[in-house]
py3Dmol code that shows the C-alpha trace and the ligand (Angstrom):
import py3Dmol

protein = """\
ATOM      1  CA  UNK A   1      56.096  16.113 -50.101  1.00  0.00           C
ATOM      2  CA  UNK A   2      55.284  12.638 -48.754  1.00  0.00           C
ATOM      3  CA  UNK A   3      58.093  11.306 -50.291  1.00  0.00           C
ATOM      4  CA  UNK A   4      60.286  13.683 -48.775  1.00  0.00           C
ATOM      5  CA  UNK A   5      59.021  13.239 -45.074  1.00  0.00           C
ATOM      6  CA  UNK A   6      58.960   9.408 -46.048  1.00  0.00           C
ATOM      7  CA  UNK A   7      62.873   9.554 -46.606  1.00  0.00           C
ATOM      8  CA  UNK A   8      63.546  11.733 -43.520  1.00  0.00           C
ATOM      9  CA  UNK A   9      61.982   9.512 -40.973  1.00  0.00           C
ATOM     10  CA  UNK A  10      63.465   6.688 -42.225  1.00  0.00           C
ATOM     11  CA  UNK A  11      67.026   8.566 -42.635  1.00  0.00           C
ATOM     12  CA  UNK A  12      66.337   9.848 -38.787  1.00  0.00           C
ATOM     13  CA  UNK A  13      65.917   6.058 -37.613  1.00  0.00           C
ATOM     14  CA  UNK A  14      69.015   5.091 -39.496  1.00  0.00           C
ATOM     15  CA  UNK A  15      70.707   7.445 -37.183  1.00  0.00           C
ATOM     16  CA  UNK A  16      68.781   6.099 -34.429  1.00  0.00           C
ATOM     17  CA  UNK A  17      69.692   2.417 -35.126  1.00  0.00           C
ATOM     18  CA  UNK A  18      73.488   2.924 -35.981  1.00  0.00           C
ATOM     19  CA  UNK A  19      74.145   5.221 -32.846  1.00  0.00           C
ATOM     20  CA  UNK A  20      72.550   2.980 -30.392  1.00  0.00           C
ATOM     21  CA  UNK A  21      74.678   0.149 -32.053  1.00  0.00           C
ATOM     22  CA  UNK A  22      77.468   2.029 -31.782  1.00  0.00           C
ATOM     23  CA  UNK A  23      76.874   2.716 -27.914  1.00  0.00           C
ATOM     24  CA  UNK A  24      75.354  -0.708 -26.966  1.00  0.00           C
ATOM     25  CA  UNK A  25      77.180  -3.045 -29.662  1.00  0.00           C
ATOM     26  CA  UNK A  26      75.496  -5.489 -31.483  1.00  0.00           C
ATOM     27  CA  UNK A  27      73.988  -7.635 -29.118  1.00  0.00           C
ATOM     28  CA  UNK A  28      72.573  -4.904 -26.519  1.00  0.00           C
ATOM     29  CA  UNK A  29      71.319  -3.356 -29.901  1.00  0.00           C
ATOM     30  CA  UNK A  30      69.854  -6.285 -30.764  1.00  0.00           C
ATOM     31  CA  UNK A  31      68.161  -6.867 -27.273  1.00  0.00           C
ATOM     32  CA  UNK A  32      66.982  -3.015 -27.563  1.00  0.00           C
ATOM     33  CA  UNK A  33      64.831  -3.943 -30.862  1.00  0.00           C
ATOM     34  CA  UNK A  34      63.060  -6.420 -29.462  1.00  0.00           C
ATOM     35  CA  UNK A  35      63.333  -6.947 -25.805  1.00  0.00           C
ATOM     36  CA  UNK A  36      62.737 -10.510 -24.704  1.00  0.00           C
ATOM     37  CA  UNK A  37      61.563 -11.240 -21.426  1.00  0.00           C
ATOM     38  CA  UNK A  38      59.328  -8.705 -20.467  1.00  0.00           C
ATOM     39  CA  UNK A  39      57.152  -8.941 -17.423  1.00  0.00           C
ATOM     40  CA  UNK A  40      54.967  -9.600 -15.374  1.00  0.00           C
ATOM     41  CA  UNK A  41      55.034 -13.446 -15.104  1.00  0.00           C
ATOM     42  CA  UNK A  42      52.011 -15.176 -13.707  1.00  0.00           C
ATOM     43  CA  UNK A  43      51.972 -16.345 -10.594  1.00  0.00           C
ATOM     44  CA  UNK A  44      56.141 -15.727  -9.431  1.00  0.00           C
ATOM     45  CA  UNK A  45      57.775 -18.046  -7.265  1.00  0.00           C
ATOM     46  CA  UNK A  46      59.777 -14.468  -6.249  1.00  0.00           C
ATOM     47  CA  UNK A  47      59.430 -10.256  -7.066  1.00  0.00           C
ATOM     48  CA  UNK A  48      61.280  -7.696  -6.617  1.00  0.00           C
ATOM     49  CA  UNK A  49      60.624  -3.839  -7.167  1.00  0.00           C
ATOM     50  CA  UNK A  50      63.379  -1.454  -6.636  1.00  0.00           C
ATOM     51  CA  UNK A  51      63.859   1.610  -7.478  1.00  0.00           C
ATOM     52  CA  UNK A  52      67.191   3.170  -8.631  1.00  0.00           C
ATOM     53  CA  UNK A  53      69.073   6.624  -7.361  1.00  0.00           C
ATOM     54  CA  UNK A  54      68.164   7.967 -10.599  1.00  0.00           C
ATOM     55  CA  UNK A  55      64.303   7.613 -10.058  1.00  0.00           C
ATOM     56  CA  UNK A  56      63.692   4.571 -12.486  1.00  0.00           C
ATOM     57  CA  UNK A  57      62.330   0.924 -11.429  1.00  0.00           C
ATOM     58  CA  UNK A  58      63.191  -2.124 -11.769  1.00  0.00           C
ATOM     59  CA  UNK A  59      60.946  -5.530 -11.060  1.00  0.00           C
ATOM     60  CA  UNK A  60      61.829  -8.794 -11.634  1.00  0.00           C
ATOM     61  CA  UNK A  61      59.801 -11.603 -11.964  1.00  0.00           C
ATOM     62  CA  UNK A  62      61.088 -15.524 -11.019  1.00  0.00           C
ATOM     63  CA  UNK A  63      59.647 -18.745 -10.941  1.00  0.00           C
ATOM     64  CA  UNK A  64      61.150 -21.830  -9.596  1.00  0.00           C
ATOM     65  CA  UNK A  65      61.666 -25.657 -10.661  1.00  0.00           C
ATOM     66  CA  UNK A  66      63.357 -28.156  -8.314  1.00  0.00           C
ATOM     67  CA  UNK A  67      65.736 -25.290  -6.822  1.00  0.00           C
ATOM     68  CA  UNK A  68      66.232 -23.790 -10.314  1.00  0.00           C
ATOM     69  CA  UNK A  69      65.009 -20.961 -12.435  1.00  0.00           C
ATOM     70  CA  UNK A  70      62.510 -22.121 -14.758  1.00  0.00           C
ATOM     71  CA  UNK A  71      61.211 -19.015 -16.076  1.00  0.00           C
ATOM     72  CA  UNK A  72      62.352 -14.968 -15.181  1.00  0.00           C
ATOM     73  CA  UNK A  73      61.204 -12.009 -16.494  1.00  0.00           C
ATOM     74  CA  UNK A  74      61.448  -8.245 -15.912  1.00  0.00           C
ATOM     75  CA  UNK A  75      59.665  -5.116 -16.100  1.00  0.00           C
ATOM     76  CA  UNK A  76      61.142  -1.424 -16.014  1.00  0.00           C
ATOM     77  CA  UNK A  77      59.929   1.845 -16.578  1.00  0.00           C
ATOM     78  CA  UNK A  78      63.425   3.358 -16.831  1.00  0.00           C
ATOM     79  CA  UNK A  79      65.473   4.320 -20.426  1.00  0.00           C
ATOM     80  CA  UNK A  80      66.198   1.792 -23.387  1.00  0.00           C
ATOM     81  CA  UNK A  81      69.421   0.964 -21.290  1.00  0.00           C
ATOM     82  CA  UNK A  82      67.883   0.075 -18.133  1.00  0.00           C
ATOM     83  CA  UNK A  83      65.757  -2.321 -20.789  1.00  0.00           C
ATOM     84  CA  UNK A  84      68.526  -4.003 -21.977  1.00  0.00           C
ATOM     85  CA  UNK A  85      69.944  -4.967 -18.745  1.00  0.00           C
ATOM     86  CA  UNK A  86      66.784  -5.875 -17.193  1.00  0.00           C
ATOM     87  CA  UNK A  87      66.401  -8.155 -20.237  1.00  0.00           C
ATOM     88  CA  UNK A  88      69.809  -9.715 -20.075  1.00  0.00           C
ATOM     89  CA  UNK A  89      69.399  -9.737 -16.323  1.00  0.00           C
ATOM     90  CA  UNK A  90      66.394 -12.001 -16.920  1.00  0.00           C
ATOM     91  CA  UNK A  91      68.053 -14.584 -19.463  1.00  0.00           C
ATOM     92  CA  UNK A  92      70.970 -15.041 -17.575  1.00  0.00           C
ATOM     93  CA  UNK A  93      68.808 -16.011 -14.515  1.00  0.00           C
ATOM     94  CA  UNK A  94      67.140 -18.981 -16.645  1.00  0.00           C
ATOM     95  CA  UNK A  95      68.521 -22.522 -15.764  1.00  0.00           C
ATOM     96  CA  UNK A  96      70.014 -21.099 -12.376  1.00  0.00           C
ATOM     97  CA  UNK A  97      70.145 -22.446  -8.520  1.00  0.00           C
ATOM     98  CA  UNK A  98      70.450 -19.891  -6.144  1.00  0.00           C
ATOM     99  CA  UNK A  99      74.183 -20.441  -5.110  1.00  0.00           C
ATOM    100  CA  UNK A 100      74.683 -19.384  -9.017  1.00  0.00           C
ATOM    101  CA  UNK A 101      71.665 -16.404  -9.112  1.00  0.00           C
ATOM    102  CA  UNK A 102      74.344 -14.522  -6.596  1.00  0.00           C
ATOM    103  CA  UNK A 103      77.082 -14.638  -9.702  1.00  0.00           C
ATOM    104  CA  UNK A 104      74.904 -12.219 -11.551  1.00  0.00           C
ATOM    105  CA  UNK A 105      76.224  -9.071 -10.784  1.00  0.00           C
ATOM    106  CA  UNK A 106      76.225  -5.864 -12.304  1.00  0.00           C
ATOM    107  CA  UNK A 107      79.697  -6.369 -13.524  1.00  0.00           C
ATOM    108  CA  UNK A 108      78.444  -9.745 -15.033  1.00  0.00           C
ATOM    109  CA  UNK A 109      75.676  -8.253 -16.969  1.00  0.00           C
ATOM    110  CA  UNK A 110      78.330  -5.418 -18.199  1.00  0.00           C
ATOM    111  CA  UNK A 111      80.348  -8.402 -19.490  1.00  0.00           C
ATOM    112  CA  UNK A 112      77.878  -9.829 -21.126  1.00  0.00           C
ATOM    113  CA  UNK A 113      76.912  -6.823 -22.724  1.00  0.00           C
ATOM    114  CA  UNK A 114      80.102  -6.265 -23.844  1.00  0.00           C
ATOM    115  CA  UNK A 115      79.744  -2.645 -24.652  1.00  0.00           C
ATOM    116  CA  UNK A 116      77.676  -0.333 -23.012  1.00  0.00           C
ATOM    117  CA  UNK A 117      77.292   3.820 -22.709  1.00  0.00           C
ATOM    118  CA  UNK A 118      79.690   4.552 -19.887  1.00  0.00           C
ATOM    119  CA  UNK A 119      76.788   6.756 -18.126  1.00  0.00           C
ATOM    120  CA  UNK A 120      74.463   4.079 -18.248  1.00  0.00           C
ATOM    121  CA  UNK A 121      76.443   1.464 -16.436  1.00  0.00           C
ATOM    122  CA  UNK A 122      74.418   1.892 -13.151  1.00  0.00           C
ATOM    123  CA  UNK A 123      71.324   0.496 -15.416  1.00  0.00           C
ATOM    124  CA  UNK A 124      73.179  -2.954 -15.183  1.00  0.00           C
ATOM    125  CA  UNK A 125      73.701  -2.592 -11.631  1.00  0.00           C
ATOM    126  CA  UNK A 126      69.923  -1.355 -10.399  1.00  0.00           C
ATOM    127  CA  UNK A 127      68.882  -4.975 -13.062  1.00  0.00           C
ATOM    128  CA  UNK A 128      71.188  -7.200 -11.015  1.00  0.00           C
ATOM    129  CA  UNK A 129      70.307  -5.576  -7.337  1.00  0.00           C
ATOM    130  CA  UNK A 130      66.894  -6.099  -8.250  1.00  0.00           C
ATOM    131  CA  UNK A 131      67.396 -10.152  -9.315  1.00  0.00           C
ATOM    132  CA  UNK A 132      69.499 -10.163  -5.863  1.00  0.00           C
ATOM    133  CA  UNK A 133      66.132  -9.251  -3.790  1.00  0.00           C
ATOM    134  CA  UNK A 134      64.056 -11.448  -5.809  1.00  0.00           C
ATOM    135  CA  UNK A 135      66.322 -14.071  -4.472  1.00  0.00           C
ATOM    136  CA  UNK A 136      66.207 -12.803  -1.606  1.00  0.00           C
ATOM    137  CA  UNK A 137      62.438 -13.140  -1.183  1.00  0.00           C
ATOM    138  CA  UNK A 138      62.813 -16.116  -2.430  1.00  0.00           C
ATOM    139  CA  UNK A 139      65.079 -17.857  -0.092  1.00  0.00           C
ATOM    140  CA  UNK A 140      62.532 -16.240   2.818  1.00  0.00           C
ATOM    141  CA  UNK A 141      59.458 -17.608   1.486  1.00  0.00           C
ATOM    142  CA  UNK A 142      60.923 -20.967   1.313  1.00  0.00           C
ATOM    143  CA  UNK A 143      62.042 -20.632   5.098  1.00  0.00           C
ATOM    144  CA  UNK A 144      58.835 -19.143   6.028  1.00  0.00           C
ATOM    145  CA  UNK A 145      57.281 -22.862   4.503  1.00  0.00           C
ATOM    146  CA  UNK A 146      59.381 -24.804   6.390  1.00  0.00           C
TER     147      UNK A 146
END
"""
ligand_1 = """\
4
LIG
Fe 67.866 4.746 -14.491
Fe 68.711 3.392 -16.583
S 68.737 5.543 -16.288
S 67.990 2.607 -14.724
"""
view = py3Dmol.view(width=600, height=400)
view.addModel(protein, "pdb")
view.setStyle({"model": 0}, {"cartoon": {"style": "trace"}})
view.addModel(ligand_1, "xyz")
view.setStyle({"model": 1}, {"stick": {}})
view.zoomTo()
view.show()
């Protein structure tokens, strides 16, 4: 009897895996198992909370070296998709001044991606709006300093 529920949860997680890889391809998969970047950071240079039409939140977290991104990180409580992009949205801050923080759009993060669930697109988009008002805040803080 244990044997049999043994071999159904792992045949139901099969499914699981390969359908998400089929939607997200390998490397949102990949991201989806084990999420790098999560969030909160200590002590952000920059935060940003918004929340998307479809209810869920986005926050990302950014701290700042010499004008550049040394460390980002993200925090959602939306789907596995919203995850993923908030994860991607994240690494692909790292290393960045703000002239290039603006490049990361919604359409970037979808490229980066590669392939992602049609429906879930806006996921990408709520990730990159958010980065955009951590910059935001950013760029204010530092003129509020001056
Ligand atoms: Fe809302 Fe993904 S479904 S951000």
């Amino acid at each position: 009897m244990a044997d049999n529920f043994d071999a159904f949860v792992e045949n139901l997680q099969e499914r699981i895996f390969d359908e998400t890889r089929e939607a997200f391809g390998e490397a949102g998969f990949q991201r989806w198992r084990h999420p790098l970047y999560r969030g909160p950071l200590e002590a952000p240079d920059a935060h940003a909370r918004v929340t998307g039409n479809c209810g869920d939140t986005m926050e990302i977290f950014l701290k700042f070296d010499d004008l550049r991104v040394s460390d980002a990180a993200y925090r959602t409580d939306g789907c596995g998709s919203s995850t993923v992009c908030g994860s991607f949205a994240a690494e692909m801050a790292i290393g960045k001044d703000p002239d290039e923080l603006l490049t990361i759009t919604g359409e970037a993060i979808l490229e980066k991606l590669g392939r992602f669930p049609e429906e879930d697109r806006h996921c990408a988009f709520l990730a990159a709006d958010t980065l955009q008002e951590a910059l935001n805040q950013y760029m204010l803080s530092r003129k509020k300093k001056k």
